[in-house]
N, C-alpha and C positions, 0 to 999 in steps of 0.2 A: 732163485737158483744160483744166481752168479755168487751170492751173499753168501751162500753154505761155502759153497770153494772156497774165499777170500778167506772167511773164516778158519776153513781147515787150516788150509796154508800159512796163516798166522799162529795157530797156534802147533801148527809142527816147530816154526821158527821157534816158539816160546819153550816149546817141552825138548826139542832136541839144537841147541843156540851152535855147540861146538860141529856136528854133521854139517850144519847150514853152512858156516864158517870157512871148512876142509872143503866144503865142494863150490864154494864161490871162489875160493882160494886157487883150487884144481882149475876152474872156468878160467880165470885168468890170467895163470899159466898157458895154460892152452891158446888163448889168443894172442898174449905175448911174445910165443914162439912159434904160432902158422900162420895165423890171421895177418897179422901185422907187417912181418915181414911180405909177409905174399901182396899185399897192399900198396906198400910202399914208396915201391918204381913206377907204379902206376900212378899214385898221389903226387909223385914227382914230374912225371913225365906230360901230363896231361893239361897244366897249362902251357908248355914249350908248344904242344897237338894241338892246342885249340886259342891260341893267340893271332890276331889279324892277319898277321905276316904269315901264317902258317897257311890261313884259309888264302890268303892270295895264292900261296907259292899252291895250291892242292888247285885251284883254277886256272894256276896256267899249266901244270903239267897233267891231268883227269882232267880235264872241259870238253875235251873229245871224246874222251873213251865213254864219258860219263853221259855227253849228249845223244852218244852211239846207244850203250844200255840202258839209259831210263830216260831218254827222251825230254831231257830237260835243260835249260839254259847254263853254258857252264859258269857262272858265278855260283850255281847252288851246288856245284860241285864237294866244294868244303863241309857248307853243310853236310852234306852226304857220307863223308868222310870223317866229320868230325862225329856225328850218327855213332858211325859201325865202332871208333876206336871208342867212343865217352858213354854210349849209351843214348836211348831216347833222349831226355829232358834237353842235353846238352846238346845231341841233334837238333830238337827244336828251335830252342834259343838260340842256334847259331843262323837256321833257317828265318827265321821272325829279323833277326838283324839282316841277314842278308838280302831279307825283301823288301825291307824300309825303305830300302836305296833303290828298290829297280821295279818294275812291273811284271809280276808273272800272270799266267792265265792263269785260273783255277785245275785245271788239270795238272800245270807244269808244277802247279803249288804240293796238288796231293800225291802225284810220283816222288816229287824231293821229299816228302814227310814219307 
């Protein structure tokens, strides 16, 4: 079934090449002028967000508020922090580092995830 699709698809490309052309062409316009810019400050900004010195300064000023609302040690603070501005993965990975160094309980582990 997937083979009929691929198929079509390829020979739309074949029979109509100039259509395909104008509308990949349209596609990346359009990314070049929303996408990208909207992108940008963020792709900028987020290693200054999630650099060591960043997750310190985020544990010593959130370690309290943070150990207040989710009950967790404030070193995972950053993590947490880093979470909300990067996203999961980035969350993680800041978490997994920031445990290598310390001992949390398994509780304190899945509140900071």
């Amino acid at each position: 079934m997937r083979w009929i699709g691929a198929l079509f698809f390829v020979a739309a490309l074949a029979i109509w090449p100039d259509a395909a052309l104008e509308a990949a062409r349209g596609a990346m316009e359009a990314w070049a002028t929303s996408v990208a810019p909207a992108l940008f400050p963020f792709v900028a900004a987020i290693p200054a967000l999630t650099c060591p010195e960043a997750r310190m300064a985020y544990e010593k000023w959130l370690g309290k508020a943070m150990r207040a609302l989710f009950r967790v040690p404030a070193s995972a603070s950053g993590a947490i922090v880093i979470g909300f501005l990067a996203g999961s993965p980035a969350g993680a990975t800041a978490l997994k580092q920031t445990m290598a160094g310390e001992t949390y309980t398994r509780a304190e582990a899945i509140r900071a995830a």
